[in-house]
Each structure stands twice: as C-alpha cells, then as structure tokens.
C-alpha atoms as one frame of an Amber mdcrd trajectory, in Angstrom:
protein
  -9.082 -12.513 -26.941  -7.118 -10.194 -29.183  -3.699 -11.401 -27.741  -3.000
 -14.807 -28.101  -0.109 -17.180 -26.789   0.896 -17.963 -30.431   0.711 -13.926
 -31.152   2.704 -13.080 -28.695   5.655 -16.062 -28.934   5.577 -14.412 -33.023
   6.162 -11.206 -31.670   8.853 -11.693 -29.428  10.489 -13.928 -32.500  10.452
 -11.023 -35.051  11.643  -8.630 -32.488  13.252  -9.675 -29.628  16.311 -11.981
 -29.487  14.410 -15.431 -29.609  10.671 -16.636 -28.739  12.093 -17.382 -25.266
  13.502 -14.477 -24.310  10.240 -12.328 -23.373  12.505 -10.213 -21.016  14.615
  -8.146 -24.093  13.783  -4.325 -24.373  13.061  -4.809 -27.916  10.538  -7.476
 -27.275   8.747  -5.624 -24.827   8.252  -2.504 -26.846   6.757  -4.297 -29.659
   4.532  -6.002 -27.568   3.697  -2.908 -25.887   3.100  -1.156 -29.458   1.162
  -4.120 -30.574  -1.277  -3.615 -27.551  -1.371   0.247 -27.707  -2.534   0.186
 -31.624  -5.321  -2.283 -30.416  -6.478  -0.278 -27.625  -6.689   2.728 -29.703
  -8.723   1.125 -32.413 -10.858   0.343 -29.505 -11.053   3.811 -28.100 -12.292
   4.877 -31.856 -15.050   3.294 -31.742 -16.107   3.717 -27.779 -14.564   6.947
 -26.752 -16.608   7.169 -23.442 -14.723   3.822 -22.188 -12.203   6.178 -19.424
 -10.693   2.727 -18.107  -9.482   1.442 -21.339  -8.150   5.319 -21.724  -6.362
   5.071 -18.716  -5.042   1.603 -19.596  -3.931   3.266 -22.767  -1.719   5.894
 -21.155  -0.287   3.567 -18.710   1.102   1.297 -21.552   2.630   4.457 -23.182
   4.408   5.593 -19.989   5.823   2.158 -19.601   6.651   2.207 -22.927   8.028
   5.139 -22.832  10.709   4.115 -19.884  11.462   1.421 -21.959  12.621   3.037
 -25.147  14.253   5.722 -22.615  16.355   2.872 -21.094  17.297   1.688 -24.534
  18.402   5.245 -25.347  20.435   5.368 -22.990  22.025   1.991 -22.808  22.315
   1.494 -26.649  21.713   4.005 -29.483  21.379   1.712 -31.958  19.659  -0.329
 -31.053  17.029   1.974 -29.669  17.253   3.489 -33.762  16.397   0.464 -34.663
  13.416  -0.337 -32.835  12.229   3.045 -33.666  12.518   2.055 -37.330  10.976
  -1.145 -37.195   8.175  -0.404 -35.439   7.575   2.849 -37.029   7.530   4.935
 -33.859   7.457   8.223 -33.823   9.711  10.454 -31.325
C-alpha cells in the first residue's frame, strides 16, 4: 500500500501541530495533497480507471472545504499551507 501508518504519523508531524493531532486543518490538507498527487500519477498511466477519477475529485472537493475553512478562520495560516505545500489557488 502506498500510504503507510509510519507515512502518514510523518506527515501529520511536518505539518500539522504534532503526530497526534490527526484532526488539525493543516494536517488534513497535506494528507489530502499527498493522496491527490498519488492518485493522479495513477490516473497517468490508466486513464480509463472512472472510479479512481471520481475518487480523485472527491478528495479535491474535500480539500477544497478544508482550505476554505482555513480561509476563513485564519489567513495566515491558510498562506502558509498554501506555501508549503505548493498549492495553487
């Protein structure tokens, strides 16, 4: 599997508050972007494959809420999540 436990515990530790704390905005948007660039890699390579497309959008919607909350609950913080994670608008 692409996503492992120890993957995911490094994720939330370089961008969310702590390794524990898998419910921070930040934490959840980089996991979210993590799994989006691996889906589309996959979708490169097998663009028939309509679930994982569908998959795909869903985790972009959701991220998408997510980086709107942040927006709106902290602008700075939401800049900086854009900047680490090299999202663009």
């Amino acid at each position: 599997m692409y996503l492992t436990a120890e993957k995911k515990q490094e994720i939330f530790k370089k961008y969310g508050k702590s390794e524990t704390n898998t419910g921070s905005a930040e934490g959840q948007i980089a996991l979210f972007t993590y799994r989006i660039n691996h889906l589309t890699e996959h979708l490169k390579i097998n663009k028939k494959d309509h679930s994982t497309q569908r998959a795909l959008l869903r985790l972009v919607g959701k991220r998408r809420s997510l980086l709107d909350y942040l927006k709106a609950k902290d602008i700075e913080r939401y800049r900086e999540v854009i900047k680490n994670l090299k999202i663009r608008k």
